[in-house]
C-alpha positions as a printed NumPy array, in Angstrom:
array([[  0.   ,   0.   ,   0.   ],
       [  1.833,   3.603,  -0.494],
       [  2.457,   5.436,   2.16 ],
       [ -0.41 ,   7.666,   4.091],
       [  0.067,  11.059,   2.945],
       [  1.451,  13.238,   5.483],
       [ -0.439,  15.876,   7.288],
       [  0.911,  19.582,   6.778],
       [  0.569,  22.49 ,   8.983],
       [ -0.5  ,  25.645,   6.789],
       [  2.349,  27.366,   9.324],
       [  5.225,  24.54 ,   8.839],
       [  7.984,  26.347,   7.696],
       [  9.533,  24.78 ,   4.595],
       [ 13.046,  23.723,   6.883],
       [ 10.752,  20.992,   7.65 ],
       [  9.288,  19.99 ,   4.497],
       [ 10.507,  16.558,   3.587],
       [ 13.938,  16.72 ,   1.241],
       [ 12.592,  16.222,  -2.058],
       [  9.67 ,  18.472,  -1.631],
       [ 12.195,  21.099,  -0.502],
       [ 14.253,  20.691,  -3.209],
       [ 11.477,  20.655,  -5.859],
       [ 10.01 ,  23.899,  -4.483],
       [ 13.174,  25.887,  -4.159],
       [ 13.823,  25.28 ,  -7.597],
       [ 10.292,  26.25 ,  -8.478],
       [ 10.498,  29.652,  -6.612],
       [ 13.412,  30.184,  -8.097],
       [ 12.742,  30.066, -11.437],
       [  9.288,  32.061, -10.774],
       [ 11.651,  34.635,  -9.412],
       [ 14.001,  34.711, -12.384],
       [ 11.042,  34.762, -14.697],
       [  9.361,  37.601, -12.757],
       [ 12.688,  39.98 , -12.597],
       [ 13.305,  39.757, -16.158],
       [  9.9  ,  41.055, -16.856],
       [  9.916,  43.816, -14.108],
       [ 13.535,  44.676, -15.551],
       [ 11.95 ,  45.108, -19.146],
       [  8.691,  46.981, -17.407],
       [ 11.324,  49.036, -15.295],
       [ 13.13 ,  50.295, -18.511],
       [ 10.069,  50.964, -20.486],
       [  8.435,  53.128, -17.51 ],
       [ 11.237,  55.442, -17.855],
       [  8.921,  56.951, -21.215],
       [  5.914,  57.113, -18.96 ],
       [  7.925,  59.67 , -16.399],
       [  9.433,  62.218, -19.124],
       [  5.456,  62.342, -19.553],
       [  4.429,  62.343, -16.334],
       [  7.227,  64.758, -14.819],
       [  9.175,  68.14 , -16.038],
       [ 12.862,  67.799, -16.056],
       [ 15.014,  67.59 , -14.195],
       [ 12.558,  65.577, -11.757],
       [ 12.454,  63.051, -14.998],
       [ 15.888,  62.55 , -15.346],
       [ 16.147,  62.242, -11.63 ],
       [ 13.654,  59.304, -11.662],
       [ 15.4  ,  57.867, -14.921],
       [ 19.071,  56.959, -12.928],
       [ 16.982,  55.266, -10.901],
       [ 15.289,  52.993, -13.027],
       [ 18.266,  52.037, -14.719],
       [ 19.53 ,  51.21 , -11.434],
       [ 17.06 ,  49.293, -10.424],
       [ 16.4  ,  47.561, -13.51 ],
       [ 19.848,  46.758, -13.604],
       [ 19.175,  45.204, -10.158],
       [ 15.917,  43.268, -11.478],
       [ 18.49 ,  42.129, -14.354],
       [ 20.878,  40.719, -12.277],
       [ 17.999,  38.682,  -9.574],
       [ 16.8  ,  37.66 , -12.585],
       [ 20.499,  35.68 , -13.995],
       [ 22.072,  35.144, -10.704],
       [ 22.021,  31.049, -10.237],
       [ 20.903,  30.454,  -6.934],
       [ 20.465,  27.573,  -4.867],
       [ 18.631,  26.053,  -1.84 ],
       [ 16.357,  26.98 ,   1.065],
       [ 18.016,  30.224,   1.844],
       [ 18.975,  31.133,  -2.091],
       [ 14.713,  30.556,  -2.214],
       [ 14.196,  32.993,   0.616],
       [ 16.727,  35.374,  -0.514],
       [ 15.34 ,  35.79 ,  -4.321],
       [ 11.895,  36.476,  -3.071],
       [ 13.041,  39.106,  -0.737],
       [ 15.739,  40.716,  -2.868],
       [ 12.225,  40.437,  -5.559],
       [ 10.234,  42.712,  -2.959],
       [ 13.218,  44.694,  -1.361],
       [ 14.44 ,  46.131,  -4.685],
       [ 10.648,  47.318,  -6.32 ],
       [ 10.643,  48.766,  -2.525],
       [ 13.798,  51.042,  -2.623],
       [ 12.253,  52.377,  -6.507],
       [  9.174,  53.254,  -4.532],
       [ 10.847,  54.944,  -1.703],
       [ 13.323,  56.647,  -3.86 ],
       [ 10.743,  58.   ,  -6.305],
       [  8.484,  59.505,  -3.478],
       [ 11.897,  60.995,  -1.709],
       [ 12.417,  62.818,  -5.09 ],
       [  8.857,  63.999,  -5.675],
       [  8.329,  65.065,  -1.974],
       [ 12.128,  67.431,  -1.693],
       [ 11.227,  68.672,  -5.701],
       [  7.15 ,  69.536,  -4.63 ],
       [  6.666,  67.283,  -8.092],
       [  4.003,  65.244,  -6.643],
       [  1.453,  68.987,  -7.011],
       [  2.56 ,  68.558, -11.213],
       [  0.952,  64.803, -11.703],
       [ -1.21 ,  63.739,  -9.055],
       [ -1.877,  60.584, -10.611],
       [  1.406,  59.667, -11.136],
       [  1.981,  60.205,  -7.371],
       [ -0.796,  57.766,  -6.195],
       [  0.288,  55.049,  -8.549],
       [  3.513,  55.065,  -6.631],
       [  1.816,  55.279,  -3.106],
       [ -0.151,  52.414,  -3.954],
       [  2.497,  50.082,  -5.656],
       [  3.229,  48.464,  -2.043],
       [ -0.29 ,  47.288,  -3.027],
       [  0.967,  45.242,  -6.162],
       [  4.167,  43.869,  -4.584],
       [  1.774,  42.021,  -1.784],
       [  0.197,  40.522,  -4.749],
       [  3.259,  39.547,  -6.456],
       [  3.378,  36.847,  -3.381],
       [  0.487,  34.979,  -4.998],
       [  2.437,  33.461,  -7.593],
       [  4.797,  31.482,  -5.234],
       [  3.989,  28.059,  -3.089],
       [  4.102,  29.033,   0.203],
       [  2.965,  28.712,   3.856],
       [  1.153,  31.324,   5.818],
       [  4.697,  32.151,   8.089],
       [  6.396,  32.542,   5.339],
       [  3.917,  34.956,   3.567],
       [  3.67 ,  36.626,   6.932],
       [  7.445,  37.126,   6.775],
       [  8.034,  37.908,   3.383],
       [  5.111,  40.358,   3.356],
       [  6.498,  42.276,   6.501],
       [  8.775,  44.665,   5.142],
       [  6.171,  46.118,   2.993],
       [  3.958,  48.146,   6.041],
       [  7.309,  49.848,   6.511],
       [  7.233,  50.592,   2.792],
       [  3.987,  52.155,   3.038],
       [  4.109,  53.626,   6.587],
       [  6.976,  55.017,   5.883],
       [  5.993,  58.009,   3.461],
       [  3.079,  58.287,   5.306],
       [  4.787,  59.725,   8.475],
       [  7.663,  61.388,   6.699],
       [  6.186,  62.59 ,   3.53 ],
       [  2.64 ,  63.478,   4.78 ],
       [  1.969,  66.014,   1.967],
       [  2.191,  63.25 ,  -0.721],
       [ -1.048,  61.529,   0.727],
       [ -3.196,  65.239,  -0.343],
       [ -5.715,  62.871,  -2.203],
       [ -5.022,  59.866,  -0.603],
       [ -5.959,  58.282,   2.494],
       [ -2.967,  56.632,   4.159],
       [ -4.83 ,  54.116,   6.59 ],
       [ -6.435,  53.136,   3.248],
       [ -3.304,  52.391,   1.701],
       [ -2.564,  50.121,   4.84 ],
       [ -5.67 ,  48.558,   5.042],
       [ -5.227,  47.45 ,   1.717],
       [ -1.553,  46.659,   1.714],
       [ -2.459,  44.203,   4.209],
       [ -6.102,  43.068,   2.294],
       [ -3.95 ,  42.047,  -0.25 ],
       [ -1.104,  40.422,   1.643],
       [ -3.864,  38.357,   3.124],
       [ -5.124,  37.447,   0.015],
       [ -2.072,  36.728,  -1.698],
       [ -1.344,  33.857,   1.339],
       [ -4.013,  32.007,   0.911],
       [ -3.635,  31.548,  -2.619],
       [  0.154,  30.919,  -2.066],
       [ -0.766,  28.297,   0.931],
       [ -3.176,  26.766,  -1.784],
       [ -0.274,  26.008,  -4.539],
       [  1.706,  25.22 ,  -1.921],
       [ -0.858,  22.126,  -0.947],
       [ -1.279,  21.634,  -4.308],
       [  2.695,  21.506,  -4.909],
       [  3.14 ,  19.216,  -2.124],
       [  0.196,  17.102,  -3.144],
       [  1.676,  17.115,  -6.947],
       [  5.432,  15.935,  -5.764],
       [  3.879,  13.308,  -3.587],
       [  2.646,  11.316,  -6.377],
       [  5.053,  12.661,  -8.986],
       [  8.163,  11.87 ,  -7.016],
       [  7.546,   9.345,  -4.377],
       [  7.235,   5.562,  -5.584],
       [  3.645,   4.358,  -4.736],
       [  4.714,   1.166,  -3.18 ],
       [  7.775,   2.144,  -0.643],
       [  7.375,   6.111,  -0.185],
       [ 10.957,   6.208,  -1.219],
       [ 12.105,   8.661,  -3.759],
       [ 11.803,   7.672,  -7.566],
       [ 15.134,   7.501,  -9.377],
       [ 13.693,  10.082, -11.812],
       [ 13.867,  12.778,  -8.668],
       [ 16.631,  11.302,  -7.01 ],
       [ 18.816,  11.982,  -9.824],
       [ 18.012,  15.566, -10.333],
       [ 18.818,  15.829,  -6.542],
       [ 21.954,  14.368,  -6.971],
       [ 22.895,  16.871,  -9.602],
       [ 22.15 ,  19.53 ,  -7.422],
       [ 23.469,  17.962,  -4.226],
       [ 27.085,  17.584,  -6.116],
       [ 27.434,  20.853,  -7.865],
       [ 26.763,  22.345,  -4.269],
       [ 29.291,  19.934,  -2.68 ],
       [ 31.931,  20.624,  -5.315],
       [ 31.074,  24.459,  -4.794],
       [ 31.351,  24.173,  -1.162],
       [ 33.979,  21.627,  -1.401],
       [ 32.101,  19.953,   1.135],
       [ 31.826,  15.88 ,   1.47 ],
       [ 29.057,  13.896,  -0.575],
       [ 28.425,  10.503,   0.034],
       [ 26.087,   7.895,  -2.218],
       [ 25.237,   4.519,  -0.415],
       [ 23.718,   1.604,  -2.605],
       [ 21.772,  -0.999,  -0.709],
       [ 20.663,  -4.123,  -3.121],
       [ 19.045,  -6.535,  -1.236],
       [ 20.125, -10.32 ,  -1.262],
       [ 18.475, -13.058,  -2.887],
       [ 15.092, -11.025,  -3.023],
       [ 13.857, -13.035,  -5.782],
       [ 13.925, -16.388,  -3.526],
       [ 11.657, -14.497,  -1.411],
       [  9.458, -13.755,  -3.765],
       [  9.368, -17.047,  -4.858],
       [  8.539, -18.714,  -1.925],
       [  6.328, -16.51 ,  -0.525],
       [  4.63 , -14.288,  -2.812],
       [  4.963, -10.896,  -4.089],
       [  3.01 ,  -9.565,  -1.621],
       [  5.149, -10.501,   1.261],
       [  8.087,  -8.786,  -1.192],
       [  6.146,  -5.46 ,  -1.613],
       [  5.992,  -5.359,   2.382],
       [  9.846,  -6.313,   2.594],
       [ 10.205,  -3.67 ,   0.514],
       [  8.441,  -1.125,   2.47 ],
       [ 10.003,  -2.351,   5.979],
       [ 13.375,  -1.85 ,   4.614],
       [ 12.55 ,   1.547,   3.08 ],
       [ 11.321,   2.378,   6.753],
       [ 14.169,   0.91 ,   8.603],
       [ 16.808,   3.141,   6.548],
       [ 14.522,   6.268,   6.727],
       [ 14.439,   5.345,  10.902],
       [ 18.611,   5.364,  11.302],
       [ 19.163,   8.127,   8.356],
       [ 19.037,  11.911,   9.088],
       [ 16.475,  14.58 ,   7.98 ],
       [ 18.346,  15.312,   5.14 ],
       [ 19.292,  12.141,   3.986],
       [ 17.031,  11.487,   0.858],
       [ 16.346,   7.258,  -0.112],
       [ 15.834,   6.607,  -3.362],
       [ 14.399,   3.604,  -5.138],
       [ 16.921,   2.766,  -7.892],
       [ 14.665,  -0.266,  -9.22 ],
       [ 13.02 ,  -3.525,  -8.31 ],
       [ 15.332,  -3.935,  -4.43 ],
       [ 18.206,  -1.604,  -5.492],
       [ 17.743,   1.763,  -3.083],
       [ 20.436,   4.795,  -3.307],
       [ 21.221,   6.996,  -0.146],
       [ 21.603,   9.981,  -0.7  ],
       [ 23.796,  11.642,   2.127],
       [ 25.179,  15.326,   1.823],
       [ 27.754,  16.132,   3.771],
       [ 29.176,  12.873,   4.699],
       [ 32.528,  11.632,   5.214],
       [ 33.291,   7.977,   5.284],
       [ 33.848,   8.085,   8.968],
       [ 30.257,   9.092,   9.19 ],
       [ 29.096,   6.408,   6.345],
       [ 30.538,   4.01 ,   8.293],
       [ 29.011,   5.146,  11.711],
       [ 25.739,   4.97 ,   9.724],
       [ 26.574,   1.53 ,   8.607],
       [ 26.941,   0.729,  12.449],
       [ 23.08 ,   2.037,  13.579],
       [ 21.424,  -0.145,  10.453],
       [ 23.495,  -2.78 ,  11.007],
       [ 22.815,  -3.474,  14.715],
       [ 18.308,  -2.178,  14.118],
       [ 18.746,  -4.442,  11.254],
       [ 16.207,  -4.233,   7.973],
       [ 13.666,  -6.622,   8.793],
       [ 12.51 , -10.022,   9.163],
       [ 11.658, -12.537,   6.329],
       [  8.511, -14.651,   6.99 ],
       [ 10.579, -17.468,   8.61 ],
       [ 12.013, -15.375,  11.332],
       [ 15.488, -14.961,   8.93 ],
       [ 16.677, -11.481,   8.967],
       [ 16.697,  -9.911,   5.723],
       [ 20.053,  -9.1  ,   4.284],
       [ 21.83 ,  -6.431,   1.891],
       [ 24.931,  -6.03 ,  -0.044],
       [ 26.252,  -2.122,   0.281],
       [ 28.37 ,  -0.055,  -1.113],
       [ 29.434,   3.64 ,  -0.221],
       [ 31.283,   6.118,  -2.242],
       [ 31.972,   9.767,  -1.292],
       [ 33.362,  12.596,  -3.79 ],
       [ 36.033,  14.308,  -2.03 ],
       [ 37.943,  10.586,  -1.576],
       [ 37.041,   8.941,  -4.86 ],
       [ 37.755,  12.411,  -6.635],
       [ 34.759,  11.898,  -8.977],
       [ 33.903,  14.594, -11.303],
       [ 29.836,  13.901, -11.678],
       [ 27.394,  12.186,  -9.746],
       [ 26.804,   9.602, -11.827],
       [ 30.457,   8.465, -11.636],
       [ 30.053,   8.719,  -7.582],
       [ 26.803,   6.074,  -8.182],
       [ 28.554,   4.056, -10.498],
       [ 31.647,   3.903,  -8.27 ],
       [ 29.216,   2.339,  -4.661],
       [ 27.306,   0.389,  -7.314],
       [ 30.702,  -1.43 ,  -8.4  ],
       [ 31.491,  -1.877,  -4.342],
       [ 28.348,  -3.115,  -4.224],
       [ 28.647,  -5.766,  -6.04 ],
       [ 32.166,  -6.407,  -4.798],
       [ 30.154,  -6.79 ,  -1.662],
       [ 27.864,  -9.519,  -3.239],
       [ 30.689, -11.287,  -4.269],
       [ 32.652, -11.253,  -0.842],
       [ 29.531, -13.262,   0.321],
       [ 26.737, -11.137,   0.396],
       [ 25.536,  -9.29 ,   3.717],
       [ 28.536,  -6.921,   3.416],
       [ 29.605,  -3.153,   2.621],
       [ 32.4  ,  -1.752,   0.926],
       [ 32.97 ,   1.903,   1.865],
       [ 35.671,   4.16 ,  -0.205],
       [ 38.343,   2.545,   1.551],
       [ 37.914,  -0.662,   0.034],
       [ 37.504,  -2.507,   2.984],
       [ 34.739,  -5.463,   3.589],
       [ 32.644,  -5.407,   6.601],
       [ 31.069,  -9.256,   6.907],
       [ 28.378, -10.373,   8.932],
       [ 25.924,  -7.256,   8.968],
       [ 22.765,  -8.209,   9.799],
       [ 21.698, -11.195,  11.591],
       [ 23.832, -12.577,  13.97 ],
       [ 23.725, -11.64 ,  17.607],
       [ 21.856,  -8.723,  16.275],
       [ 18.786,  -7.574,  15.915],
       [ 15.991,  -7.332,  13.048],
       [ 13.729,  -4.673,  12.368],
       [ 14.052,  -2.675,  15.685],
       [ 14.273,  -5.84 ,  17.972],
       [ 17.772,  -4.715,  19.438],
       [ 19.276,  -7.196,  20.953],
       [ 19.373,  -6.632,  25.081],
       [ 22.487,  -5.8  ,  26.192],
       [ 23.4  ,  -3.748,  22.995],
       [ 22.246,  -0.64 ,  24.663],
       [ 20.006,   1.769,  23.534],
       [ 23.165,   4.569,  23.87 ],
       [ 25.568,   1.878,  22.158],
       [ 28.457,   3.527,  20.256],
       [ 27.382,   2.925,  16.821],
       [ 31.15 ,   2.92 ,  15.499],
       [ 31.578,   0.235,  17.947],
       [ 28.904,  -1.961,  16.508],
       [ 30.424,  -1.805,  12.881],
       [ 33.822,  -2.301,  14.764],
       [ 32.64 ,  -5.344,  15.977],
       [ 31.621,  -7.018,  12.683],
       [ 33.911,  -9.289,  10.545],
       [ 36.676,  -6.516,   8.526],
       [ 39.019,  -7.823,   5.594],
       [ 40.47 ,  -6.413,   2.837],
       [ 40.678,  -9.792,   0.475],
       [ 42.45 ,  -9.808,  -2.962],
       [ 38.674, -10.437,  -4.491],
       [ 38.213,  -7.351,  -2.905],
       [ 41.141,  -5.209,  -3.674],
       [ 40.377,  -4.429,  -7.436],
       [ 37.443,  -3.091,  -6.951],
       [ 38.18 ,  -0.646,  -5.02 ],
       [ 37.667,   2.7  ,  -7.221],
       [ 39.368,   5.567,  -7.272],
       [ 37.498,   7.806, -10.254],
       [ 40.092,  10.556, -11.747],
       [ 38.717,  14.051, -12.403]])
């Protein structure tokens, strides 16, 4: 059965969205962004007509500099490459922020020069942009915090003027202008919380496989793209883990493809239980699963090693623990160049691990670690007593069979750049 769709609070902030919806809607608000700067830098440029109408010179002229700064602004938001959580947050800010220093700017100039008497239209369009830039939140998927947040800065915006620049409001009411600054801001998030259920209901059954919950490899492999070009920008570690489980087929040959599909799911649920938040599983086909781990040494692969080995994966029908073959690679010591040469690199130790005996990993050292689950250890969360609920993971993957065979030696890779 697939996995019960989760419950979301309309004021979850996205830190706590699960990895792959994160990912997906960062790089959605991001490209909204980009797509919405370019057109406010063309609109910017093409206003600069409407003011030599609008206003006498040198007023005009005045107002031109700063469109051209600020488009220039909108033009840069608009090709920066940005990336993640915080590159998300930071585009839709800078998206508000900049429109917000044109407004200001424009109604310092028309307040010092007395323009604002020469076009009194032109002078309320400006008062009420703040109005438009609360809107402009509508188009992005997001929760009612976040909204609440981004949409902040803009009573400043329009308070601002009002208490400085108090001649400017002649034939405008300010508490209007506020009312409906924040009218609109209200508005705009609850349309943004409803693409944001939408989005999250849309990723769910685009990007999770119906049977395990796990990632599908089409996903995964767009995150690892994006999880390696950060890494290699960061120089930061990047680890890959492929899990194949042993002998599956057996098991569904003697008892049924159902009991396999619930296998399945048990071991999906026993990695996700030892992994961290950020740690994205990914179904690679039929019982091959790849781990995902950012910022991950193999020191830290191998502690993870040590907590699945000793809560195991599950138990088979006859009480037999269900087994894996693993293999870990990480970018900074295998020197790989792309993520699919990181993949292909634990898929190869892998299978060395298969053919040491199955029931073993291979981490970027090359060395074999026997005997993983089973044993004196537990299955499926029945730790054995006297294990410890604070045991020393490192200590349990210490404690397992290590060798560094001659069927093992070749395949230990070491990718060139």
């Amino acid at each position: 059965m697939p996995s019960t769709p989760q419950t979301w609070n309309i004021f979850q902030p996205a830190r706590f969205d699960s990895p792959e919806i994160a990912h997906e809607r960062c790089s959605l608000v991001l490209s909204r962004v980009q797509l919405v700067s370019r057109f406010f830098c063309v609109l910017t440029i093409l206003w600069i007509g409407v003011e030599f109408v609008c206003w006498p010179w040198p007023v005009s002229g005045a107002l031109a500099l700063e469109r051209v700064f600020i488009a220039g602004a909108f033009w840069i938001l608009g090709a920066c490459r940005l990336e993640g959580a915080l590159g998300g947050y930071g585009a839709v800010s800078a998206l508000l922020l900049i429109p917000s220093g044109l407004i200001l700017g424009v109604e310092l100039v028309l307040a010092q020069t007395g323009a604002h008497t020469y076009q009194p239209f032109g002078t309320q369009v400006y008062l009420l942009s703040p109005i438009a830039l609360a809107a402009v939140l509508s188009i992005f998927p997001l929760t009612v915090r976040e909204s609440a947040l981004l949409a902040a800065p803009l009573i400043p915006v329009t308070a601002l003027p009002i208490v400085i620049w108090p001649e400017l409001f002649a034939m405008t009411s300010p508490m209007a202008v506020v009312l409906l600054v924040i009218l609109v801001a209200g508005i705009s998030a609850i349309a943004s919380l409803s693409q944001f259920n939408f989005f999250v209901s849309l990723v769910e059954r685009s990007a999770t496989d119906g049977l395990t919950g796990a990632v599908t490899r089409k996903l995964g492999e767009r995150m690892l793209e994006t999880g390696f070009a950060g890494s290699q920008r960061k120089n930061t570690a990047f680890s890959v883990l492929f899990i194949d489980l042993d002998r599956f087929k057996s098991v569904n040959d003697r008892f049924g493809h159902s009991t396999g599909d619930d296998i399945l799911r048990r071991v999906v649920a026993s990695v996700r239980a030892v992994a961290r938040r950020q740690d994205v599983l990914v179904r690679w086909g039929g019982e091959e699963f790849v781990l995902i781990m950012p910022d991950t040494n193999g020191t830290e692969i191998e502690s993870f090693i040590g907590r699945l080995a000793r809560t195991g994966i599950g138990l088979a029908p006859d009480a037999l623990p269900i087994t894996a073959s693993l293999g870990a690679a990480e970018r900074v010591s295998d020197t790989a160049d792309g993520w699919a040469v990181l993949v292909e690199a634990a898929d190869r130790r892998m299978y060395a691990a298969k053919e040491a005996g199955r029931n073993c990993y291979v981490g970027p050292s090359g060395m074999v670690v026997a005997g993983l689950f089973g044993s004196s250890r537990s299955a499926s969360g029945n730790v054995e007593v006297g294990a410890g609920k604070n045991a020393d993971p490192k200590d349990d993957l210490a404690s397992l069979d290590r060798t560094t065979s001659k069927e093992i030696a070749p395949t230990k890779v070491l990718v060139s750049c």
